[in-house]
PyMOL Python script that loads the backbone (N, CA, C, O; Angstrom):
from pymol import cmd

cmd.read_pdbstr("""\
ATOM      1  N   UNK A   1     110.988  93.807 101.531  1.00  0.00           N
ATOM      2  CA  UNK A   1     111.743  93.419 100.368  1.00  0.00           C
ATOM      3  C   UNK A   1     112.881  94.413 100.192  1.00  0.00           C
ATOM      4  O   UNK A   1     112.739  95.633 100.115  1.00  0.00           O
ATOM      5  N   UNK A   2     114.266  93.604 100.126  1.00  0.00           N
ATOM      6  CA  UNK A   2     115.485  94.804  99.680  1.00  0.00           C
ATOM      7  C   UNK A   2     115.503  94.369  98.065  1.00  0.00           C
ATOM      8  O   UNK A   2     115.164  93.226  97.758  1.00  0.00           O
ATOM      9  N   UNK A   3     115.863  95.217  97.171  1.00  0.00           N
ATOM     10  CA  UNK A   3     116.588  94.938  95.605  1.00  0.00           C
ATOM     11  C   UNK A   3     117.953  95.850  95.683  1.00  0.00           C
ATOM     12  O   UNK A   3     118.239  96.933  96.194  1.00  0.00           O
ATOM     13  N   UNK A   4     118.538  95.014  95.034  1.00  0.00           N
ATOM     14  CA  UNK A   4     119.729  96.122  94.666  1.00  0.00           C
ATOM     15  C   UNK A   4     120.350  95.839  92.908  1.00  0.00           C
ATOM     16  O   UNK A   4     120.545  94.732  92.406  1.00  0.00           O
ATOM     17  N   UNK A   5     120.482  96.673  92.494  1.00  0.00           N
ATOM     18  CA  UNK A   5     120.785  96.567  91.218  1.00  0.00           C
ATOM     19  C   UNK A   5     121.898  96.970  90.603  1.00  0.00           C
ATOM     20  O   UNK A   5     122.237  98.111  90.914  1.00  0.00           O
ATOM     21  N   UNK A   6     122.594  96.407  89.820  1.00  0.00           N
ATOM     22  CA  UNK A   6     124.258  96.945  89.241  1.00  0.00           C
ATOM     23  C   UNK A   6     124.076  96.587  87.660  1.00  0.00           C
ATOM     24  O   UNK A   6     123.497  95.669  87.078  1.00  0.00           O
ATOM     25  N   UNK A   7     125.059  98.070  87.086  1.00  0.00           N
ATOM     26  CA  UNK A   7     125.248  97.526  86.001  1.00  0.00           C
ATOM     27  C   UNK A   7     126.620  97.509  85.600  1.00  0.00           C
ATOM     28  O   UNK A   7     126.983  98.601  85.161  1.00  0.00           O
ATOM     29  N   UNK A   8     127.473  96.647  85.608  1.00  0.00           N
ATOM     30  CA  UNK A   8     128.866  96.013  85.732  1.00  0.00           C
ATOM     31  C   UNK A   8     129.299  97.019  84.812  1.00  0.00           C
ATOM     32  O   UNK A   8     129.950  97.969  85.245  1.00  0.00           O
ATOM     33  N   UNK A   9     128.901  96.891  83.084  1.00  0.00           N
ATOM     34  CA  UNK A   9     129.281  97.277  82.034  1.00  0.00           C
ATOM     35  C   UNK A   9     128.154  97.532  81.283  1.00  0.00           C
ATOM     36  O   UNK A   9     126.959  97.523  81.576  1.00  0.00           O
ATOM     37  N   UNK A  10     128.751  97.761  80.257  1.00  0.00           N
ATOM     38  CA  UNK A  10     127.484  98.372  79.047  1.00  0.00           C
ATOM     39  C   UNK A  10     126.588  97.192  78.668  1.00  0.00           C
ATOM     40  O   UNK A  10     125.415  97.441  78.390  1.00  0.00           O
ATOM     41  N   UNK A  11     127.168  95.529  78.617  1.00  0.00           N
ATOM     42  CA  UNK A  11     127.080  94.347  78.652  1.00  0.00           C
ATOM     43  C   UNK A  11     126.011  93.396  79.877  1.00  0.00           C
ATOM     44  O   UNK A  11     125.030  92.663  79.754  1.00  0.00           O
ATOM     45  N   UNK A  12     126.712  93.818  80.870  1.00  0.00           N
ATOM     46  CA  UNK A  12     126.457  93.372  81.900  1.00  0.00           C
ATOM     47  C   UNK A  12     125.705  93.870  82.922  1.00  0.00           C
ATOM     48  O   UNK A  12     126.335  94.620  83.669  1.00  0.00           O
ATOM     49  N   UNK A  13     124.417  93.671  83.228  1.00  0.00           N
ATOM     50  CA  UNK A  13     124.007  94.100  84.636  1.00  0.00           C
ATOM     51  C   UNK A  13     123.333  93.142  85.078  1.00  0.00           C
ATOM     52  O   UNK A  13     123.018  92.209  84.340  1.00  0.00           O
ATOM     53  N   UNK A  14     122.886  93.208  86.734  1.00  0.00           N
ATOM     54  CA  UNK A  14     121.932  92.472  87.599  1.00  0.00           C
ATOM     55  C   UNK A  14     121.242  93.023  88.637  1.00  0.00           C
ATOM     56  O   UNK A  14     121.301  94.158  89.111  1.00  0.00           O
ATOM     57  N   UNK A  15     120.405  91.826  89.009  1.00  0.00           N
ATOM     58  CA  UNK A  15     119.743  92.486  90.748  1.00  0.00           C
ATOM     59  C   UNK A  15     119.742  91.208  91.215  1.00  0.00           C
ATOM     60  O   UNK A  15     119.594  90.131  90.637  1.00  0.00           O
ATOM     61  N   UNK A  16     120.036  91.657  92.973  1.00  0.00           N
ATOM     62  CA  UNK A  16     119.535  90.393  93.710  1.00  0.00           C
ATOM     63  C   UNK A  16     118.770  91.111  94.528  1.00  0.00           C
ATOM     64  O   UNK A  16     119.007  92.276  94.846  1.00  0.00           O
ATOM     65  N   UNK A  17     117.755  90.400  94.928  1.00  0.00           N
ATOM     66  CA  UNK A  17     116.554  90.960  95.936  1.00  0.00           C
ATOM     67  C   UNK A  17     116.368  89.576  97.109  1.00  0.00           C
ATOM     68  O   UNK A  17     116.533  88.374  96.903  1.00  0.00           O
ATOM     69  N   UNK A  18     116.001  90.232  98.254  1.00  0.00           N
ATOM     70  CA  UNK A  18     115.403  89.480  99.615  1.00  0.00           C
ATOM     71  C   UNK A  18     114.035  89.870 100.040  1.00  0.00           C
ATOM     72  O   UNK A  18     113.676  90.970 100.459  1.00  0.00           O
ATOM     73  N   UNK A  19     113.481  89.028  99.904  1.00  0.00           N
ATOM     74  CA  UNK A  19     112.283  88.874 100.526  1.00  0.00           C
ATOM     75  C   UNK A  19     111.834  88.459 101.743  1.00  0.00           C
ATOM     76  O   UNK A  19     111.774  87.232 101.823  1.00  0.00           O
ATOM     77  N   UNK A  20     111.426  89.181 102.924  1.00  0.00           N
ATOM     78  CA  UNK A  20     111.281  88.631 104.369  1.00  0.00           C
ATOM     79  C   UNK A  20     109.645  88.684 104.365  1.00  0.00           C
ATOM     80  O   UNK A  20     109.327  89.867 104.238  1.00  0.00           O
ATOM     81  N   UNK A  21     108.552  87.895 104.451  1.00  0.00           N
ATOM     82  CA  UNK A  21     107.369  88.051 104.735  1.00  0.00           C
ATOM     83  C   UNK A  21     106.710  87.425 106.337  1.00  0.00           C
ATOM     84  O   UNK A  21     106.652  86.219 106.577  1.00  0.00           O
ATOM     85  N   UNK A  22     106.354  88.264 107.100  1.00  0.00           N
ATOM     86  CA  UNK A  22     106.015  87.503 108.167  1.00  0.00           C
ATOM     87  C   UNK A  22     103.994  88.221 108.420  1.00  0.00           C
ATOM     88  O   UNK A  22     103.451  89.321 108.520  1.00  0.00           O
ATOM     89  N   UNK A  23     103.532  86.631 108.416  1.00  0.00           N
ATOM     90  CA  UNK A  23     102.566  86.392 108.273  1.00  0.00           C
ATOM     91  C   UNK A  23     102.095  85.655 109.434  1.00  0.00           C
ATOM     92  O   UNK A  23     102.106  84.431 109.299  1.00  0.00           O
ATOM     93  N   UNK A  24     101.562  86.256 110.872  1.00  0.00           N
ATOM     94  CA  UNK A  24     101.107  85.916 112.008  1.00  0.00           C
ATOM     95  C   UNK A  24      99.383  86.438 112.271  1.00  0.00           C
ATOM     96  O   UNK A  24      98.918  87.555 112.497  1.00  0.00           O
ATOM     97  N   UNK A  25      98.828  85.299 112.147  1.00  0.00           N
ATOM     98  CA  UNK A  25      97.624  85.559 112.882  1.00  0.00           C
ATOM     99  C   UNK A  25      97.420  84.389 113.627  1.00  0.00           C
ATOM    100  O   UNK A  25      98.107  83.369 113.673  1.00  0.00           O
ATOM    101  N   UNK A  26      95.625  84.889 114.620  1.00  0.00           N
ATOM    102  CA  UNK A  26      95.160  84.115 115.888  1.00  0.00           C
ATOM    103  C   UNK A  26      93.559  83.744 115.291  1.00  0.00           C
ATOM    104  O   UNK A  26      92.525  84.346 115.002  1.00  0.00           O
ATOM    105  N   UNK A  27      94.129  82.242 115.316  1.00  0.00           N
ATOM    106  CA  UNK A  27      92.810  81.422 114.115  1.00  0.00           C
ATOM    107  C   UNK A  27      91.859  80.445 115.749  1.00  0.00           C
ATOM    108  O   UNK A  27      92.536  80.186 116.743  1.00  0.00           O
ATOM    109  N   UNK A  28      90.840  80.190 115.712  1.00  0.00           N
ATOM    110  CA  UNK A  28      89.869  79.320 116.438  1.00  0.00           C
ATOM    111  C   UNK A  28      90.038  78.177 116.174  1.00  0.00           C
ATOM    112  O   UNK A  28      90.402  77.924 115.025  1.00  0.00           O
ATOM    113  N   UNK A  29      89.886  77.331 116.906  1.00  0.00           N
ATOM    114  CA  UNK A  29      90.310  75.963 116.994  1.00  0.00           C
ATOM    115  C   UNK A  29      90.380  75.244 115.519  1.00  0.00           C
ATOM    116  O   UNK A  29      89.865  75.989 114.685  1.00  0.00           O
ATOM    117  N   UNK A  30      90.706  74.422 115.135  1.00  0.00           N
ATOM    118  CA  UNK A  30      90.816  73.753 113.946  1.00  0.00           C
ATOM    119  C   UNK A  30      90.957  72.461 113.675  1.00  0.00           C
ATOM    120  O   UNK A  30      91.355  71.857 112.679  1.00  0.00           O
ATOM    121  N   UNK A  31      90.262  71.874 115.531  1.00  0.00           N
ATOM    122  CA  UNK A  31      89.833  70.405 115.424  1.00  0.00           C
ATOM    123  C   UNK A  31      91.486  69.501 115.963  1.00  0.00           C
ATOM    124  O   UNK A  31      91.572  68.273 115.937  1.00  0.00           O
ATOM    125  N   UNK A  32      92.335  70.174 116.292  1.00  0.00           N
ATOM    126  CA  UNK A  32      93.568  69.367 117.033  1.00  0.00           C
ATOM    127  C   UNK A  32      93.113  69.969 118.513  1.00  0.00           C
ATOM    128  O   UNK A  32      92.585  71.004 118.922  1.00  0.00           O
ATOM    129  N   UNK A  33      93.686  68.564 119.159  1.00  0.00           N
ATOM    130  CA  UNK A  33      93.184  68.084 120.261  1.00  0.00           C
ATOM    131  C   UNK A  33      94.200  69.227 121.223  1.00  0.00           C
ATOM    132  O   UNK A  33      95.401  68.975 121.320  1.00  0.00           O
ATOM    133  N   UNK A  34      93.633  70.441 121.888  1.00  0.00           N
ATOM    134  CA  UNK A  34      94.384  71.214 122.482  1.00  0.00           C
ATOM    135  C   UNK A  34      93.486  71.475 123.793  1.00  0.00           C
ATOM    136  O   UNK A  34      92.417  70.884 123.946  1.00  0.00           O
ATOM    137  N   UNK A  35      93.992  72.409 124.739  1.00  0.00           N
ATOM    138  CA  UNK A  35      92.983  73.094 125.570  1.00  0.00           C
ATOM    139  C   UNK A  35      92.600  74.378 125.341  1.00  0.00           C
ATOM    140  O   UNK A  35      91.997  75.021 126.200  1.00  0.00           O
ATOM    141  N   UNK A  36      92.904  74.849 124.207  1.00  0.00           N
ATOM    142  CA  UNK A  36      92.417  76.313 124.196  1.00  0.00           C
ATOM    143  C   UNK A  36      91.340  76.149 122.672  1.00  0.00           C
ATOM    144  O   UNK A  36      91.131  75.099 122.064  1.00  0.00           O
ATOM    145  N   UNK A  37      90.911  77.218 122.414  1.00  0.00           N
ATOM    146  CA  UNK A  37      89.807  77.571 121.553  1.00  0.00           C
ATOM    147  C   UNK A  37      90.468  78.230 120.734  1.00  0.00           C
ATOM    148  O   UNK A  37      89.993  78.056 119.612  1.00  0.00           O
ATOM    149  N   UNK A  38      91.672  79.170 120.723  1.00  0.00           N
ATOM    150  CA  UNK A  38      92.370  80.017 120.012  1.00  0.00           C
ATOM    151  C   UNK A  38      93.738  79.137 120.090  1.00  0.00           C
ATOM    152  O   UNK A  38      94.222  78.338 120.892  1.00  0.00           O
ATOM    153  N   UNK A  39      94.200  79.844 118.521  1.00  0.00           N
ATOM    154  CA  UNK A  39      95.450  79.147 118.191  1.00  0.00           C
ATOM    155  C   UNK A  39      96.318  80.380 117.898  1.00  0.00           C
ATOM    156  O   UNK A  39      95.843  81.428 117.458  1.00  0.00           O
ATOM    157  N   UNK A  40      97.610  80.193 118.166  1.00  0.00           N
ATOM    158  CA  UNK A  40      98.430  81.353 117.004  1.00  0.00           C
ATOM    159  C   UNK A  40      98.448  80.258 115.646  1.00  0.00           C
ATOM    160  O   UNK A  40      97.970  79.124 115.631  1.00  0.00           O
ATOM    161  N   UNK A  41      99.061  80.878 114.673  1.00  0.00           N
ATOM    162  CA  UNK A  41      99.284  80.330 113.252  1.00  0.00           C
ATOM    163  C   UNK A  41     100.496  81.203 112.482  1.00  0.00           C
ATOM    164  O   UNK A  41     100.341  82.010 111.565  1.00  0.00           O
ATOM    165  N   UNK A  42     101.618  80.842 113.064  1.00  0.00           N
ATOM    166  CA  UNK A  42     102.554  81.844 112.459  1.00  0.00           C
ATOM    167  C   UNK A  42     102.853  81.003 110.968  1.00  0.00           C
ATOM    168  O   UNK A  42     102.926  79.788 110.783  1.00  0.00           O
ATOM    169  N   UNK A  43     102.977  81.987 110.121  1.00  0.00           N
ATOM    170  CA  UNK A  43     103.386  81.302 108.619  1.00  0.00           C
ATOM    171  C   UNK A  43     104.578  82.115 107.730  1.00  0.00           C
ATOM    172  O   UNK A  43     104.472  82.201 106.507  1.00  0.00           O
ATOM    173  N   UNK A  44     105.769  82.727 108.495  1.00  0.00           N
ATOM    174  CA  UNK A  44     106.575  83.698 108.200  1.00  0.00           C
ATOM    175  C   UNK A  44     107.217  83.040 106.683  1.00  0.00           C
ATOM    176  O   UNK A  44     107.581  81.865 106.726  1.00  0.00           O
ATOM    177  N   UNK A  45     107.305  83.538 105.809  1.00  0.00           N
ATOM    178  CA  UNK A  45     107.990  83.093 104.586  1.00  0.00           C
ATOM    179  C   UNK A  45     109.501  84.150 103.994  1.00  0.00           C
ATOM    180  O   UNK A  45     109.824  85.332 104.104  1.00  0.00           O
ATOM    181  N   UNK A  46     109.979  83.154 103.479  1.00  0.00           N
ATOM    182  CA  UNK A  46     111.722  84.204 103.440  1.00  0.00           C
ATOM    183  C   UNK A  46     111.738  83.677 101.409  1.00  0.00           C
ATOM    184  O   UNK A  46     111.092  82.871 100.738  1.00  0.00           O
ATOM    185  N   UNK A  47     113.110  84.911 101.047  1.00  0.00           N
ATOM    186  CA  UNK A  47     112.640  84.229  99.469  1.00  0.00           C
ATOM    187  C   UNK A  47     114.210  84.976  99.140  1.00  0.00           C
ATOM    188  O   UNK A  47     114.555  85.931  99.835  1.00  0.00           O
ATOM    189  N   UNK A  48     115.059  84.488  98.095  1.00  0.00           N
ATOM    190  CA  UNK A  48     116.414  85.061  97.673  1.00  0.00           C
ATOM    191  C   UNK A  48     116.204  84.976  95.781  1.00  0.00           C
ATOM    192  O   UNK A  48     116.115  84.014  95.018  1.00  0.00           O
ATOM    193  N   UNK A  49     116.189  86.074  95.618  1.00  0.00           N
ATOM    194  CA  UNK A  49     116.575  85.978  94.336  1.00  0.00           C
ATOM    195  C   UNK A  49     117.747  86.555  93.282  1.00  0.00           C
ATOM    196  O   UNK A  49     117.713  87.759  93.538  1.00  0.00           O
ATOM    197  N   UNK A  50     118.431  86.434  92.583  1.00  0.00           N
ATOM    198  CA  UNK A  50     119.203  87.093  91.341  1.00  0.00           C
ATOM    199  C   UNK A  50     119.246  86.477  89.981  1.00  0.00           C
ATOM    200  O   UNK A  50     119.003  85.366  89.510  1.00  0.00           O
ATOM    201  N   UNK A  51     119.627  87.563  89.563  1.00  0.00           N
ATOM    202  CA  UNK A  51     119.874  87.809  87.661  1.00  0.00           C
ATOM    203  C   UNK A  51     120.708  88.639  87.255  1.00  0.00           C
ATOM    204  O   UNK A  51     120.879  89.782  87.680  1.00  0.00           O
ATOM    205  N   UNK A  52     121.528  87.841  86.012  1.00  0.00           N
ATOM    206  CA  UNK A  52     121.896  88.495  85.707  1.00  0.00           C
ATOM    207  C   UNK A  52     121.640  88.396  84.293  1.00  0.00           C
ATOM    208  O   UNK A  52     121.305  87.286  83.879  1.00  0.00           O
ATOM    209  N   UNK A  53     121.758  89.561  83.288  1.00  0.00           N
ATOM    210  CA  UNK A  53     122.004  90.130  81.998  1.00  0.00           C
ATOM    211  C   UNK A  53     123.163  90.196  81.091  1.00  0.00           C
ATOM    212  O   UNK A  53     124.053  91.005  81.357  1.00  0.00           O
ATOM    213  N   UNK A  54     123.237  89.611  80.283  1.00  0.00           N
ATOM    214  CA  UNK A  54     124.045  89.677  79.218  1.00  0.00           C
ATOM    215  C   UNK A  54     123.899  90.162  77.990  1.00  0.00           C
ATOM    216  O   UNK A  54     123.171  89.390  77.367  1.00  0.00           O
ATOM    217  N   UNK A  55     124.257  91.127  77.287  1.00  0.00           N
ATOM    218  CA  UNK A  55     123.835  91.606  75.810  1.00  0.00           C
ATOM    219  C   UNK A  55     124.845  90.961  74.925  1.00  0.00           C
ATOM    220  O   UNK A  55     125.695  91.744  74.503  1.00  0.00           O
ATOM    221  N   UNK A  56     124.949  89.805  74.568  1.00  0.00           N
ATOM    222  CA  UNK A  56     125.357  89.118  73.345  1.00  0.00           C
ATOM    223  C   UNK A  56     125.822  89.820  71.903  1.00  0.00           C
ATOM    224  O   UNK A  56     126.897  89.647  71.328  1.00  0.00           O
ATOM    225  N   UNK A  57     124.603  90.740  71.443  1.00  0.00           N
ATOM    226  CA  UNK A  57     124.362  91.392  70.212  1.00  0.00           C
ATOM    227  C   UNK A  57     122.927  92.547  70.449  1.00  0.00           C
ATOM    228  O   UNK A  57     122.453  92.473  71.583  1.00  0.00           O
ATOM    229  N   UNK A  58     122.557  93.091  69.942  1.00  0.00           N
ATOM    230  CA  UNK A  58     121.559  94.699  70.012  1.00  0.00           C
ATOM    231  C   UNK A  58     120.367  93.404  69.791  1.00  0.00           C
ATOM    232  O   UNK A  58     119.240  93.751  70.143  1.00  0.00           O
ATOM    233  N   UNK A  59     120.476  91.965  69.255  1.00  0.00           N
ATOM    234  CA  UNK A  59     119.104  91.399  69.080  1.00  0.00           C
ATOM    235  C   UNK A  59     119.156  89.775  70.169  1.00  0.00           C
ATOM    236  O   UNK A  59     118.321  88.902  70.404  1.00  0.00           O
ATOM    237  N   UNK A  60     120.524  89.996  70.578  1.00  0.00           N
ATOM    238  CA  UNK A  60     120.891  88.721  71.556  1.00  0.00           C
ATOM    239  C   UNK A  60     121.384  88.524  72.730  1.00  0.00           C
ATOM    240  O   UNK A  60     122.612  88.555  72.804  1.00  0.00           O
ATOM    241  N   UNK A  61     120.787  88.328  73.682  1.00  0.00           N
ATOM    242  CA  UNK A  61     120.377  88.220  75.044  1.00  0.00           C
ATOM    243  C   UNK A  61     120.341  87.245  75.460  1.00  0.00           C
ATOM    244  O   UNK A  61     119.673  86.340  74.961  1.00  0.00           O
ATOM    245  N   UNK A  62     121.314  87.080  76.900  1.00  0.00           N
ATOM    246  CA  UNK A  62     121.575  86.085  77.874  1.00  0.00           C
ATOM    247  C   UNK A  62     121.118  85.701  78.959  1.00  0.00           C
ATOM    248  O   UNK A  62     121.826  84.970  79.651  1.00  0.00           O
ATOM    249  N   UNK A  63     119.807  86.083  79.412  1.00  0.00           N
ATOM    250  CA  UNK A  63     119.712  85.843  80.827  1.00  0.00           C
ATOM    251  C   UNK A  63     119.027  84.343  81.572  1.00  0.00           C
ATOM    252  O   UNK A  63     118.268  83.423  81.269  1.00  0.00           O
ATOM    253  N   UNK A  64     119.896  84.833  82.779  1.00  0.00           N
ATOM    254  CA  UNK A  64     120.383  84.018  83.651  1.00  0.00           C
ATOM    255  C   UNK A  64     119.643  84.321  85.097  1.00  0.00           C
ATOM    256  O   UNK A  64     119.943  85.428  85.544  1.00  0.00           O
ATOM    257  N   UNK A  65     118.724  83.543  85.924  1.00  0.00           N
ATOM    258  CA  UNK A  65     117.827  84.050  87.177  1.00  0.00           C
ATOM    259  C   UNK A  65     118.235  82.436  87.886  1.00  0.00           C
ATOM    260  O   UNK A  65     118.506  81.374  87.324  1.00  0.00           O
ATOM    261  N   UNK A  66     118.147  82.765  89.219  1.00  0.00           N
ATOM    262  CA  UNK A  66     118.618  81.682  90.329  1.00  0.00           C
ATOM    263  C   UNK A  66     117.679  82.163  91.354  1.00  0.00           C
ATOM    264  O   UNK A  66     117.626  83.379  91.539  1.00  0.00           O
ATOM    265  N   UNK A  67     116.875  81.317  92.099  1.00  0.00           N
ATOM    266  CA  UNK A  67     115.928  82.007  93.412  1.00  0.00           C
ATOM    267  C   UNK A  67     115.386  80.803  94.384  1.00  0.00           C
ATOM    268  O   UNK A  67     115.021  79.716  93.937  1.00  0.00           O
ATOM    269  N   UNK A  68     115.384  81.109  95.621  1.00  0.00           N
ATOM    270  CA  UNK A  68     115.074  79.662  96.422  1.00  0.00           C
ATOM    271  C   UNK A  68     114.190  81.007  97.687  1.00  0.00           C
ATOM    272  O   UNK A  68     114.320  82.137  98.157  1.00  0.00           O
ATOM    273  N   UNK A  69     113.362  79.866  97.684  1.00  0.00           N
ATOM    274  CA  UNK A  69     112.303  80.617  98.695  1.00  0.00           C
ATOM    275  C   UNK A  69     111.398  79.436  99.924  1.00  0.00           C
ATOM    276  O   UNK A  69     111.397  78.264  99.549  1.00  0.00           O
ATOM    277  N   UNK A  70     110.953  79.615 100.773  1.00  0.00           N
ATOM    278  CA  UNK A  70     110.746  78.888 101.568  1.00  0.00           C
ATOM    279  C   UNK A  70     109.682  79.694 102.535  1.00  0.00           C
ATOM    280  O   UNK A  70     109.673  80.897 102.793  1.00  0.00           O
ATOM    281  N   UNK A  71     108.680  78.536 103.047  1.00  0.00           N
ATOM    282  CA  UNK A  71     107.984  79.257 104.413  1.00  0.00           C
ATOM    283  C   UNK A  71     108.089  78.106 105.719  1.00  0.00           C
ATOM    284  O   UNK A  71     108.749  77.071 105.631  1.00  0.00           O
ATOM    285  N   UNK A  72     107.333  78.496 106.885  1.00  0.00           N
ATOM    286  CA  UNK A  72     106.792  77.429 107.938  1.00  0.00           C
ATOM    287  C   UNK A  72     105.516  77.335 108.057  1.00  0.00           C
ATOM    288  O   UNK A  72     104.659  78.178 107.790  1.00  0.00           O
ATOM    289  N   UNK A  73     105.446  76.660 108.320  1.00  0.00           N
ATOM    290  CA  UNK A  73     103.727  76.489 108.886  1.00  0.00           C
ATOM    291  C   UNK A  73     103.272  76.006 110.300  1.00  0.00           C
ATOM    292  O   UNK A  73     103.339  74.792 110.493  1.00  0.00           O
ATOM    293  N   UNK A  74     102.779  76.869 111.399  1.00  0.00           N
ATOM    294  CA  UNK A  74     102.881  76.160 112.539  1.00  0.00           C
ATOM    295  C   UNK A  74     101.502  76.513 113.086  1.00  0.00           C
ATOM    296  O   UNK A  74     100.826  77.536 112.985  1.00  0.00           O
ATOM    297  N   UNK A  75     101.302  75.369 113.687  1.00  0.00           N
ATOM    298  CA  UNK A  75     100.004  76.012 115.146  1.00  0.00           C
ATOM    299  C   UNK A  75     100.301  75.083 116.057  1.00  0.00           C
ATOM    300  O   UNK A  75     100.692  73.916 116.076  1.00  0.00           O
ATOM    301  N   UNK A  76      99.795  76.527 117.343  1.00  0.00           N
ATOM    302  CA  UNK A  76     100.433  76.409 118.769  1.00  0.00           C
ATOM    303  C   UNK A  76      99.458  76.636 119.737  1.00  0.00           C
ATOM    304  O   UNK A  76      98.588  77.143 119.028  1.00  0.00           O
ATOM    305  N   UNK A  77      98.997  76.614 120.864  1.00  0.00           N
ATOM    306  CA  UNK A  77      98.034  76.982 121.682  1.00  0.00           C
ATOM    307  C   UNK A  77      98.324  78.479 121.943  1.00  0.00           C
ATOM    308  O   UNK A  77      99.453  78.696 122.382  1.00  0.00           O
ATOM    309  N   UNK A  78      97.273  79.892 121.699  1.00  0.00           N
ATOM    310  CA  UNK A  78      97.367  80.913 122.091  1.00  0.00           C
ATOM    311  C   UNK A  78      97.475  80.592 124.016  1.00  0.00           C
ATOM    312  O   UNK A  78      97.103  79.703 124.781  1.00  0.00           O
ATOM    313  N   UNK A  79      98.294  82.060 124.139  1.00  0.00           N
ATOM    314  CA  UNK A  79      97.611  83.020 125.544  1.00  0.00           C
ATOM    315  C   UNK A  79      96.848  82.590 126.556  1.00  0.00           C
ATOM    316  O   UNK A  79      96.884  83.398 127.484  1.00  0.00           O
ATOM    317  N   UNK A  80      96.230  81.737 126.752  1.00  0.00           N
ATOM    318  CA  UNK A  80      94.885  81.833 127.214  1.00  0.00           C
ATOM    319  C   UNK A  80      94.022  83.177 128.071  1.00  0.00           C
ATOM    320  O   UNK A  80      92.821  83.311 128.306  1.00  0.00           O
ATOM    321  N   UNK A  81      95.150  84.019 128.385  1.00  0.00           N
ATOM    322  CA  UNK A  81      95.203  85.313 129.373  1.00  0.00           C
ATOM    323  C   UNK A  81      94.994  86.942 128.055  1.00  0.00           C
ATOM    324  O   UNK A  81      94.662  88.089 128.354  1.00  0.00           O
ATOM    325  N   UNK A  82      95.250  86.530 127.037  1.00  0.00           N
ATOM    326  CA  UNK A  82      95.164  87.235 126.122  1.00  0.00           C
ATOM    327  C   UNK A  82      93.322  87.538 126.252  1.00  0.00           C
ATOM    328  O   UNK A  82      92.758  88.270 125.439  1.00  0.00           O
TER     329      UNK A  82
END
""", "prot")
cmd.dss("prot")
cmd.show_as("cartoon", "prot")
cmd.util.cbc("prot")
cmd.orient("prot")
């Protein structure tokens, strides 16, 4: 995960952050018709977020957040030599 954070003005600040998650393991069969007994199962997930802040008044507040995130989902025949 990166964040980075700014504060424009006394008014104004934000962060946008990235999220990279990679999530690989080696799962046993799971009933699809393959030749091996072992599977990989990669499931890498990615994620973008920001905000920003507005101070309106000392009791009034603007904020504003935008974020899109996503994964895959796959299985493949391991190695067999592994």
């Amino acid at each position: 995960m990166i964040r980075g954070d700014a504060v424009i003005n006394s008014k104004l600040s934000g962060y946008f952050r990235w999220i990279n998650d990679a999530d690989f393991m080696t799962d046993l069969y799971q009933g699809v018709s393959w030749n091996s007994a072992i599977q990989d199962h990669p499931n890498p997930g990615h994620g973008y977020s920001g905000t920003l802040t507005y101070t309106i008044t000392p009791t009034t507040v603007n904020d504003f957040t935008v974020g899109y995130s996503w994964n895959t989902w796959d299985w493949s025949e391991a190695d067999p030599r592994r």
